[in-house]
LOKE-736972 format. One line per field, with one value per residue (C-alpha): residue number from 1; x, y, z; chain. Coordinates in steps of 0.001 Angstrom, whole numbers, plus 500000, padded with zeros to 6 digits. Example, Ala and Ser with C-alpha at 12.3 -4.5 7.8 and 13.67 -1.06 7.14 Angstrom:
% residues 2
resi = c(1|2)
east = c(512300|513670)
north = c(495500|498940)
up = c(507800|507140)
chain = c(A|A)
% end
This chain:
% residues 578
resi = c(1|2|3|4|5|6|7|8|9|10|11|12|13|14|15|16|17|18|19|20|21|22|23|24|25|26|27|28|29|30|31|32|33|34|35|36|37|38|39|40|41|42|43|44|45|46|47|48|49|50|51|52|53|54|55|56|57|58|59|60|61|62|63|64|65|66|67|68|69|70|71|72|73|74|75|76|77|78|79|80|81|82|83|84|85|86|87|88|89|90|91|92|93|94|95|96|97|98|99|100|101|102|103|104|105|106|107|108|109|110|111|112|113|114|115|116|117|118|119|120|121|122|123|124|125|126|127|128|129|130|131|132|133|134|135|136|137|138|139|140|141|142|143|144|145|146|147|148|149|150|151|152|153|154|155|156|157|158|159|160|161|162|163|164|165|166|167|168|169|170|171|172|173|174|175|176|177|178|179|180|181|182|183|184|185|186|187|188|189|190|191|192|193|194|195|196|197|198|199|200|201|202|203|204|205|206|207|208|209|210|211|212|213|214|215|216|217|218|219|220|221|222|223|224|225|226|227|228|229|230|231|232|233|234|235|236|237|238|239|240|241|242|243|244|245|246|247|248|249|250|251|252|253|254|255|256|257|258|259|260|261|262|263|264|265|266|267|268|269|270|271|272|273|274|275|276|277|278|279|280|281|282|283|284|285|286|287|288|289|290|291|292|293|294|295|296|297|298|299|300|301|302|303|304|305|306|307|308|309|310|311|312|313|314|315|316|317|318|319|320|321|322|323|324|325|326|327|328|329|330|331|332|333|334|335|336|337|338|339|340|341|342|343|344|345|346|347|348|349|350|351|352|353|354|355|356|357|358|359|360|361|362|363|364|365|366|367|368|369|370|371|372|373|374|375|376|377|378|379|380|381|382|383|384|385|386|387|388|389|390|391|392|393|394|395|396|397|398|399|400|401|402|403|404|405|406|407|408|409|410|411|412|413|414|415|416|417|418|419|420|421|422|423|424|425|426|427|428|429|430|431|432|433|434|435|436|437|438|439|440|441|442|443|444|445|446|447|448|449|450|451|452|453|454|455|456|457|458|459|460|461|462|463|464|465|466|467|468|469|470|471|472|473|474|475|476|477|478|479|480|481|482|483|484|485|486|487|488|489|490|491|492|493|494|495|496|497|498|499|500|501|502|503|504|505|506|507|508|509|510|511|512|513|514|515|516|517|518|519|520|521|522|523|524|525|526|527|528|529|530|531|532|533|534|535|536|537|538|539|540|541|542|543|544|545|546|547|548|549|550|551|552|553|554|555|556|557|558|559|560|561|562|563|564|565|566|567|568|569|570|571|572|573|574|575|576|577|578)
east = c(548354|546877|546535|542711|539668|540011|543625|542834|540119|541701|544240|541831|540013|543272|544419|540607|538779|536160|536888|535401|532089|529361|526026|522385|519514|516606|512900|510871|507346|507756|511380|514613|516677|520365|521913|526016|528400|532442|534499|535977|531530|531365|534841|533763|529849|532311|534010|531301|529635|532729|532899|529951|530136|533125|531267|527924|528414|525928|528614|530895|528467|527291|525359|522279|522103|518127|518068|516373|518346|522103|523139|522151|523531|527298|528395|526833|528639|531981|531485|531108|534376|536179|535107|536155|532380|530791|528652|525482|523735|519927|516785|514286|511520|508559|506816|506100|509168|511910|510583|511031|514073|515262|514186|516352|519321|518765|518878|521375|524163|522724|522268|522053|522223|520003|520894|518861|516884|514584|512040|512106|513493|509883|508529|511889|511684|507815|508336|511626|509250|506415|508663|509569|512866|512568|515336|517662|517919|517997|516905|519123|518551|521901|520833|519012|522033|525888|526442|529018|532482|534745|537514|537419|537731|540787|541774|540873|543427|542875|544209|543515|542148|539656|535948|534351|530966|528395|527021|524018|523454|519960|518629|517441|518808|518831|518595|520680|523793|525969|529568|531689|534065|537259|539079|541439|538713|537598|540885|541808|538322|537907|541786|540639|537950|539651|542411|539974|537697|540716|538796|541034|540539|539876|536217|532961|530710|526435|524527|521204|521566|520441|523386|522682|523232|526947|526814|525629|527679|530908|529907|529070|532620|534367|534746|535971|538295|539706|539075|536672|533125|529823|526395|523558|519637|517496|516482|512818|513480|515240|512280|509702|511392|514458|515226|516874|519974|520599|520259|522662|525256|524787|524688|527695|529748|530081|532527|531548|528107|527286|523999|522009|521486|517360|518018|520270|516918|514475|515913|515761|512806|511246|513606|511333|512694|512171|513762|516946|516657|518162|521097|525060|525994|529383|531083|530465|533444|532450|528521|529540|526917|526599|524791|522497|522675|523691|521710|523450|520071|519757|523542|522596|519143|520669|523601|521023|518423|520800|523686|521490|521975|525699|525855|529783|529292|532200|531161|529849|531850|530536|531240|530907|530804|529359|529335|531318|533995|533423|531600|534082|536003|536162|535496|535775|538409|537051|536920|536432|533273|532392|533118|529825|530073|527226|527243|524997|522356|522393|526189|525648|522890|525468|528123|530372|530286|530691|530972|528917|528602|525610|523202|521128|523317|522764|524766|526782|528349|531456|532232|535813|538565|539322|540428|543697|541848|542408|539504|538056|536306|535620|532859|531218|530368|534319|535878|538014|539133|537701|539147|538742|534565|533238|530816|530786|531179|533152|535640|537534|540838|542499|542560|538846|537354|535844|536636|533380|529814|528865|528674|527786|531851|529718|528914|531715|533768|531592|531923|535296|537097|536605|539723|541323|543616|547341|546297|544584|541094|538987|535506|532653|530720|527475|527368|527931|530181|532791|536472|536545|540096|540834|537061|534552|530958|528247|525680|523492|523095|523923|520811|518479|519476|516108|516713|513743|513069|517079|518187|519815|518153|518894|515458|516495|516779|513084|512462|513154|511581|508332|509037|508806|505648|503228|503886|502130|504502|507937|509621|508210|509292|508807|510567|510589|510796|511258|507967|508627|505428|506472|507170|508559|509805|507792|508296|506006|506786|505039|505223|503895|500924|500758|496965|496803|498575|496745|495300|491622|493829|492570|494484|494126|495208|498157|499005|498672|501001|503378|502847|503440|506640|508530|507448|508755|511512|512875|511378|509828|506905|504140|504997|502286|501075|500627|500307|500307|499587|503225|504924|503533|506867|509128|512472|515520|516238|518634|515545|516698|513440|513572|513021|512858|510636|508230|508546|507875|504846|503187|503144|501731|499027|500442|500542|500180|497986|497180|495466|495306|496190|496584|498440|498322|496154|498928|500819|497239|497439|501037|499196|496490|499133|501496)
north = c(792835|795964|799301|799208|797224|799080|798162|794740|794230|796537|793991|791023|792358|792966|789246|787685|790038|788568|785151|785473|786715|787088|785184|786518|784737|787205|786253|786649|785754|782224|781565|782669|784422|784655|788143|787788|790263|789845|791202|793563|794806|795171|797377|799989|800631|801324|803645|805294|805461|806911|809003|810542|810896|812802|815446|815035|817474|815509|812637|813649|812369|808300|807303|805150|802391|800426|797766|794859|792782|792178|792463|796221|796892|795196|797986|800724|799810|799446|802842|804315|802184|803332|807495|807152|807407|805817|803602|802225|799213|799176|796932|798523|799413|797288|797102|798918|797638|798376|801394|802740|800818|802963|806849|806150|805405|808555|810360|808536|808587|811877|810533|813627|810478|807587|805192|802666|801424|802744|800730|802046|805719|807276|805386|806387|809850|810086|808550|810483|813620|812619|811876|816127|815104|816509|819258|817519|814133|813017|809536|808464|805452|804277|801001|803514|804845|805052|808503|809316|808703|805435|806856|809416|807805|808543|806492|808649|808600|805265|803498|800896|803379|804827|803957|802063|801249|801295|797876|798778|796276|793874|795380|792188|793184|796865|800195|799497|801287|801969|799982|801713|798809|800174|799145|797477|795266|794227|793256|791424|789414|788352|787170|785232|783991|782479|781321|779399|777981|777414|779887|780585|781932|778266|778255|778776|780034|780378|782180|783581|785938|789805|792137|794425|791896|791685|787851|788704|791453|789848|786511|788280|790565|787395|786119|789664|789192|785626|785875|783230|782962|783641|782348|783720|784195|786731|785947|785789|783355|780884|781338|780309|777777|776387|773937|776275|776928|773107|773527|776549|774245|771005|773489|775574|772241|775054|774457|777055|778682|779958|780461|780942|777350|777808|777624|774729|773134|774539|773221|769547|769870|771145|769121|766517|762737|763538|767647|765516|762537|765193|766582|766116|768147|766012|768957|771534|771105|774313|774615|777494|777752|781162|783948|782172|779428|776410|773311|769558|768069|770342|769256|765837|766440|768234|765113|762633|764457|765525|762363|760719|763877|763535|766274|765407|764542|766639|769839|771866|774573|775941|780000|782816|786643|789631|792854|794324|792322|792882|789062|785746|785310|781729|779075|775009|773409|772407|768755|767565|767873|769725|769740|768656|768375|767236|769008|769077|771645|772452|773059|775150|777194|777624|779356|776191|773514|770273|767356|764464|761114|759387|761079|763018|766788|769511|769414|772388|772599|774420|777366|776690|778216|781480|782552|785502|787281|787192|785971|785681|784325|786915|787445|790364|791954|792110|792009|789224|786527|783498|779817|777125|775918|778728|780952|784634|787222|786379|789791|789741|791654|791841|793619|792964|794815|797637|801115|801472|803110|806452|809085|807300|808272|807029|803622|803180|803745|801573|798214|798814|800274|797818|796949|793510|793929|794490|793107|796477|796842|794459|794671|793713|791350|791082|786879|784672|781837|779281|777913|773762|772707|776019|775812|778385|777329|780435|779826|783393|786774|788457|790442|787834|785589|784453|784314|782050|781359|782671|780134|781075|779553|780294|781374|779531|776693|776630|778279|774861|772610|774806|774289|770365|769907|769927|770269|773285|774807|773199|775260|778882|781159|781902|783805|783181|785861|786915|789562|790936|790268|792278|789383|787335|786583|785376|782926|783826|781961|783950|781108|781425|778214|776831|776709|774895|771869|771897|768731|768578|770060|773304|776307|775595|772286|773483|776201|773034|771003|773865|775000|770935|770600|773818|773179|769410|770194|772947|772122|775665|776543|776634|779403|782230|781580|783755|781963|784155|783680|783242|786584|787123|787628|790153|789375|791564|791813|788924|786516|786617|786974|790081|789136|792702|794288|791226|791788|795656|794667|792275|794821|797560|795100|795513|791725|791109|788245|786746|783937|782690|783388|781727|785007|784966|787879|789385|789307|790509|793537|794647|794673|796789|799269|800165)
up = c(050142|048534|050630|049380|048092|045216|044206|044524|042740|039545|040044|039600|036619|035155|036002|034655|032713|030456|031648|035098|035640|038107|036875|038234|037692|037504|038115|035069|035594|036633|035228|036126|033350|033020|033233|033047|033761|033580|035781|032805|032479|036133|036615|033331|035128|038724|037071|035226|038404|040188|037496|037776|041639|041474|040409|042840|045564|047688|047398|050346|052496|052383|049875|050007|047628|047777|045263|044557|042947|043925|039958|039581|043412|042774|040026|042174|045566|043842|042215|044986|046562|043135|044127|047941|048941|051748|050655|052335|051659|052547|052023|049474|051673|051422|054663|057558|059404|056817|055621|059276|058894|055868|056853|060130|058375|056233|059093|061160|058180|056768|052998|050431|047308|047296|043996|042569|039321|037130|038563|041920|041506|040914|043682|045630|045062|045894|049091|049856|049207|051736|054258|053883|052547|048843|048931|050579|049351|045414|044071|040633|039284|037782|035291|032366|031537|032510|034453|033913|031352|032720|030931|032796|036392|038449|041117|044681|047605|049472|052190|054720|057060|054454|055456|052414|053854|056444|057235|059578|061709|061414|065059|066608|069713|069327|067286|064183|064264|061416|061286|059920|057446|056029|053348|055678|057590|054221|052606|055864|056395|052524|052718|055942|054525|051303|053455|055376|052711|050021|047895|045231|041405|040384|042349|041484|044298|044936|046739|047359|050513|050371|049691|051933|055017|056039|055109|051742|050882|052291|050234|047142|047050|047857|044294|043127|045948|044848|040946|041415|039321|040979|040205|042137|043040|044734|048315|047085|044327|046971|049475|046776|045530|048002|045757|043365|045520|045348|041496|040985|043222|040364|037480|037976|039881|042904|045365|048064|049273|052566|054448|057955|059798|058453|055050|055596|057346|055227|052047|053785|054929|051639|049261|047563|046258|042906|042698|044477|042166|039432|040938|041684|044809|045029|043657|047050|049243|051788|052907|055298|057909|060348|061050|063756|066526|064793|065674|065162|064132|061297|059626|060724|058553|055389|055212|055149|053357|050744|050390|047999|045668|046959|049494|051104|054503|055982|053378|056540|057360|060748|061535|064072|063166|063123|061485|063645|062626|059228|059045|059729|063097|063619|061693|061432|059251|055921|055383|058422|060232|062982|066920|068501|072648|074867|078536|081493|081343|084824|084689|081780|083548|086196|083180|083558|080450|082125|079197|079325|077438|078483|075940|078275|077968|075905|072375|071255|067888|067071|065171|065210|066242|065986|062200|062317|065464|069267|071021|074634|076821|079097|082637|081449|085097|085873|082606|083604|081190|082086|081343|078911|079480|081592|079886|079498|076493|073637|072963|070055|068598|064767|061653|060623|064183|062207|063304|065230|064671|062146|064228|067846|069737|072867|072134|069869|073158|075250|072522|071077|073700|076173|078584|079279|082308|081149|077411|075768|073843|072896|070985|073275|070714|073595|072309|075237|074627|075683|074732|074741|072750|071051|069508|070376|070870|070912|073449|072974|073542|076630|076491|075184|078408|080443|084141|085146|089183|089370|086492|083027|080027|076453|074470|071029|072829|074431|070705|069582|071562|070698|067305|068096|069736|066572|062537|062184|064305|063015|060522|061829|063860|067322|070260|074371|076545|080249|081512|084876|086787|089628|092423|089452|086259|084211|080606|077587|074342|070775|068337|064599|063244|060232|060626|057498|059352|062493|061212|063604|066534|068064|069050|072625|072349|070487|073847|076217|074606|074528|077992|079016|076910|078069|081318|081612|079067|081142|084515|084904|085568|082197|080226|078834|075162|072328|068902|065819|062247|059990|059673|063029|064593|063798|062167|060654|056960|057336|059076|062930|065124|067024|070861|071939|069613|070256|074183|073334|070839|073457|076350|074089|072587|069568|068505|064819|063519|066970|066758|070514|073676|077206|079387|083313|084966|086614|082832|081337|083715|082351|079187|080084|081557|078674)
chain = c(A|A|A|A|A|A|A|A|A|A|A|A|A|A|A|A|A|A|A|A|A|A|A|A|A|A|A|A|A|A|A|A|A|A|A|A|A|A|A|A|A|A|A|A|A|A|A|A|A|A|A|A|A|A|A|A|A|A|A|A|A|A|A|A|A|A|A|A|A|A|A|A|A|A|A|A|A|A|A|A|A|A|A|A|A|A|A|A|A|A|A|A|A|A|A|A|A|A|A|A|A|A|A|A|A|A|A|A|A|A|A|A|A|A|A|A|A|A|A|A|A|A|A|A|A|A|A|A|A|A|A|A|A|A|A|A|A|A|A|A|A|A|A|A|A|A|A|A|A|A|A|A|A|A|A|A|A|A|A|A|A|A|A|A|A|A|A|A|A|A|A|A|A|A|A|A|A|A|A|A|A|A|A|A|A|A|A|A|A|A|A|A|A|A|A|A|A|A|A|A|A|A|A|A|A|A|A|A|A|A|A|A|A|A|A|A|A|A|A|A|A|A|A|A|A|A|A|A|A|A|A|A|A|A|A|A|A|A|A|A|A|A|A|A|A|A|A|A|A|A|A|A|A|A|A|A|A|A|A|A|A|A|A|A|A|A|A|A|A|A|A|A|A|A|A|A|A|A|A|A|A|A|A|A|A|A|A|A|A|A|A|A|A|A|A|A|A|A|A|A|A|A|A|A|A|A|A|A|A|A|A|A|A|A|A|A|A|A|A|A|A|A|A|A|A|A|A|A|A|A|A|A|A|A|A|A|A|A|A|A|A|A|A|A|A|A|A|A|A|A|A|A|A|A|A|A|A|A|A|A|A|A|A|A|A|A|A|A|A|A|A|A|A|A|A|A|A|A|A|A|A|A|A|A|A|A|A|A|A|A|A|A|A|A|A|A|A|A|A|A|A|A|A|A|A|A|A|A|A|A|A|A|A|A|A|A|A|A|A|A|A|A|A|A|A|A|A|A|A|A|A|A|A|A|A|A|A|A|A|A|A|A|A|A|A|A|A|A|A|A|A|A|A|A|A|A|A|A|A|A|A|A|A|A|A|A|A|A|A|A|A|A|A|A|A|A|A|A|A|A|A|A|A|A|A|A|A|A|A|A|A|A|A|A|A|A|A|A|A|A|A|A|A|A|A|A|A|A|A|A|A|A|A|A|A|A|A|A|A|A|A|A|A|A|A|A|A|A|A|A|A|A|A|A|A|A|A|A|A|A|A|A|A|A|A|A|A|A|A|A|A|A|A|A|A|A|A|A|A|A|A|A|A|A|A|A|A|A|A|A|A|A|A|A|A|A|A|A)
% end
C-alpha cells in the first residue's frame, strides 16, 4: 500500500491513463449530455490546481470547495489532495437550511479559499461579502481556466497521518462537526471497500449521490482507487427522473452502484412497465445499500419490481458506516443475500433480541459483519461489552477511525477516546445495535430512542407504519418524536401529504387513521399529529430527516407548510411557551 492517496492514484493514472475515465452526464435543458474525462485529463487539472495553490497563501488553511456538479468538484478536491491542503467538501447553498449550513463551516474550519465554477463564483463572492466576510475569504472559480502550470506541480510531503479532508457530518442528530479523514483512513476504507465488493480495474461503477456526502465522495474516489471506469448523474437529475440510474446501470453493463435504502424504494416504486421493458440490469453484481435503516420490504420490492429487467436477486450488498469511519465498516458478502432475523418486539424493547419464527416479530436485516475493524457491542451507561443479541452502542476500532473532529479536542476526546476495560479506545459511533452470528444489525440512534410510558421504541419504525396508513403519505417523509409533557412523555408523529393523493379523504381523517394505527401498532397511547406539506420536514444534504431540529421547530411554532394539526392542550401549552 501507498503512504498516501496521492501516490496511489499517480500510480493508477500511470497504470490506465486515457483508457479509464470518469463519465458525467450533465443536465442540459431536458437532456443529459456526456462530459468525459480520463484519468490522464483529471490528474493534469490536479496538478494545475495544486499548482496554483502552492502559491495561495490563504491555502494553509482548508479550503472550501461548493459545486454543483461532481465533474467540476473531482479535479478540484484532488488538487487540493495533490498540494497537501485540506480540503472541504460543501453543498452549494441554496436554501435557508444549507446556506446556514455553509457560513458555519466557514467559520468552524476557518476557510480563507472557497473554489468553484464560473457559474457560481459571482454569486459566491456576493454572498461571501454580505455575510461581512469580503477581506477575508476569496471565491475562484477553477473551470474558466487552469490556474496554475501542471508541469510545474511537485509532489508535497505526505503520509498516512496527513489530514486530506474534512467530511462534515449531515447534522441529523447534531451540530455538524468536521471529521477530520487522513490519507491513511482513506487508503484503508477504499482498499476495504474493493476487497469487499471485488471492485477491481476490470469494473465499471454508477452513481448519482452528492459528492460532498461521505457516501458520495467515498463512492466517487473509489474507481480512481481501483482503476475502474465511472459513469455518473447529478442528484437532481436522479430525483426527477429515478429511472435514469437504472439506465446508466444497462448502458455502461455496471457491476457496482451504491445508494440510501429510499432510492432503492423510490426507484420501485416509480419504475414504470414500459421504462423496465427496455433494460438489462443482469450485469450489476453489488447494489450496495447504507446510509439509513434498511427495511426487508424495500429489497423484497426492488427484486421483484426490477427481476423482469433482470435485477440479480442476491445483487444487494447491505452496509453500516459512518463518517467517522471514513464510510464502510461492515458489510454483507456479495452474492449471497442478506441476513434477515425476526425477534419479539417486546424483547427488543427490553435491549435483548429474542428470535422468533412464527411471523408475528419484528424483522431486522443485516449489515454484515464487520469489514477489517473491531467492533462492539457495548451498554452505553457502563461501557461494558455486552454479548451476542443484547442491544447497546455499536464502538468500533481500525485503520479507517478518522483522527477525530477540526478543532473540537473536547468532543474528539469524548467519541474517540472512549475506554473498553483492559482492551483500549474505541470510537463511540452513538448507533444502537446488536451481534447475531458475527452479523451486526443497526437498530437506531441512541439519541433518537423514544421512551414511551417507560418503553423503548425506535422512531423509523413508527415512521413506517405512518408511511402505510394512506398513499398520500407512502413515499414521504415523516419523523416521531418524544415531547415531555411534564407528568409524561408524550408521542407526536410530523408526517409530510401528498395532498394530490388524498383521493376525497380529508386531513382529519388522514390524523385519525394515524393516531389509530400507531396506537394499535405500538399499543401506546394515540400519538399528537402534525401533517405538513412535502419538504415539510427537515432533512440533511444526504436526505436523513432531522428528528431534532423538527422537535426544536414544533416547540418554537416554527412548523413549515402545516397543513393540520390534532396536538393535546397540555402539548399546545409547551408551544405557547417557547
Amino acid at each position: 500500500m501507498y503512504p498516501d492517496f496521492v501516490s496511489h492514484v499517480r500510480a493508477q493514472v500511470g497504470a490506465h491513463g486515457d483508457t479509464r475515465s470518469y463519465t458525467y452526464h450533465r443536465e442540459v435543458g431536458l437532456d443529459l449530455v456526456e462530459e468525459v474525462l480520463s484519468f490522464r485529463e483529471i490528474d493534469r487539472r490536479a496538478r494545475a490546481t495544486a499548482a496554483w495553490l502552492s502559491q495561495r497563501p490563504e491555502a494553509d488553511r482548508p479550503v472550501l470547495l461548493l459545486y454543483l456538479d461532481s465533474i467540476d468538484f473531482l479535479p478540484a478536491f484532488l488538487g487540493c489532495l495533490y498540494a497537501g491542503v485540506v480540503a472541504v467538501p460543501a453543498p452549494l447553498p441554496h436554501d435557508q437550511q444549507s446556506t446556514q449550513r455553509v457560513a458555519g463551516v466557514l467559520d468552524d474550519a476557518d476557510i480563507g479559499l472557497v473554489l468553484t465554477t464560473s457559474a457560481y463564483a459571482e454569486l459566491l463572492t456576493a454572498w461571501i461579502a454580505d455575510n461581512g466576510r469580503a477581506e477575508t475569504v476569496s471565491c475562484v472559480s477553477t473551470d474558466a481556466d487552469e490556474l496554475g502550470d501542471a508541469d510545474a506541480w511537485r509532489m508535497p510531503d505526505l503520509d498516512g497521518r496527513t489530514v486530506a479532508f474534512l467530511q462534515y457530518t449531515s447534522g441529523s442528530t447534531s451540530e455538524p462537526k468536521g471529521v477530520m479523514v487522513t490519507h491513511g483512513n482513506l487508503l484503508h476504507n477504499e482498499a476495504t471497500i474493493s476487497a469487499t465488493v471485488g471492485f477491481d480495474d476490470a469494473a465499471t461503477g454508477v452513481s448519482w449521490l452528492p459528492h460532498f456526502h461521505d457516501m458520495g465522495l467515498i463512492s466517487m474516489l473509489l474507481p480512481l482507487y481501483a482503476g475502474a471506469d465511472a459513469a455518473f448523474i447529478s442528484p437532481l437529475a436522479f430525483l426527477k427522473r429515478p429511472v435514469r440510474w437504472l439506465e446508466l446501470i444497462d448502458r455502461y453493463r455496471a457491476e457496482f452502484t451504491v445508494a440510501p435504502n429510499f432510492a432503492y424504494e423510490l426507484v420501485a416504486r416509480r419504475a414504470t412497465d414500459e421504462q423496465l421493458a427496455g433494460l438489462d440490469l443482469s450485469s450489476l453484481r453489488v447494489a450496495l445499500n447504507g446510509a439509513e435503516p434498511i427495511r426487508s420490504r424495500t429489497l423484497d420490492a426492488v427484486i421483484e419490481r426490477l427481476g423482469t429487467a433482470g435485477f440479480p436477486p442476491h445483487a444487494f450488498v447491505t452496509g453500516y458506516g459512518m463518517a467517522e469511519v471514513t464510510l464502510l465498516a461492515t458489510a454483507s458478502r456479495a452474492g449471497e443475500p442478506p441476513v434477515r432475523i425476526d425477534v419479539d418486539a417486546a424483547a427488543l424493547e427490553r435491549n435483548v433480541a429474542v428470535l422468533t419464527t412464527d411471523g408475528t416479530g419484528v424483522r431486522l436485516v443485516s449489515s454484515g459483519p464487520p469489514r477489517d475493524l473491531d467492533i462492539r457491542i457495548v451498554d452505553p451507561d457502563t461501557g461494558i461489552a455486552l454479548p451476542d443479541n443484547r442491544v447497546g452502542e455499536i464502538w468500533v476500532r481500525g485503520a479507517s477511525v478518522t483522527a477525530g473532529y477540526w478543532n473540537r479536542p473536547e468532543e474528539t476526546a469524548e467519541t474517540f477516546g472512549a475506554e473498553l476495560a483492559g482492551e483500549g479506545t474505541y470510537l463511540r459511533t452513538g448507533d444502537l445495535g446488536l451481534r447475531h452470528h458475527c452479523h451486526i444489525f443497526v437498530t437506531g440512534r441512541l439519541k433518537d430512542l423514544l421512551i414511551i410510558n417507560g418503553r423503548n421504541l425506535y422512531p423509523q419504525d413508527i415512521e413506517e407504519v405512518v408511511r402505510d396508513v394512506h398513499p398520500a403519505l407512502a413515499g414521504t417523509a415523516g419523523v416521531a418524536l418524544s415531547i415531555d409533557a411534564g407528568r409524561q412523555e408524550r408521542l407526536l408523529v410530523i408526517q409530510e401529504v401528498r395532498t394530490a393523493l388524498l383521493d376525497g379523504i380529508t386531513l382529519a381523517e388522514v390524523t385519525s387513521l394515524i393516531k389509530v394505527a400507531v396506537s394499535r401498532h405500538f399499543e401506546v397511547p394515540a400519538p399528537d399529529v402534525v401533517l405538513v406539506d412535502r419538504r415539510g420536514v427537515h432533512r440533511t444534504t444526504s436526505g436523513k430527516v432531522q428528528r431534532r431540529l423538527m422537535r426544536k421547530s414544533f416547540l418554537e411554532n416554527r412548523i413549515h407548510a402545516l397543513l393540520h394539526e390534532d396536538i393535546a392542550t397540555t402539548v399546545q401549552r409547551l408551544r405557547g411557551a417557547a
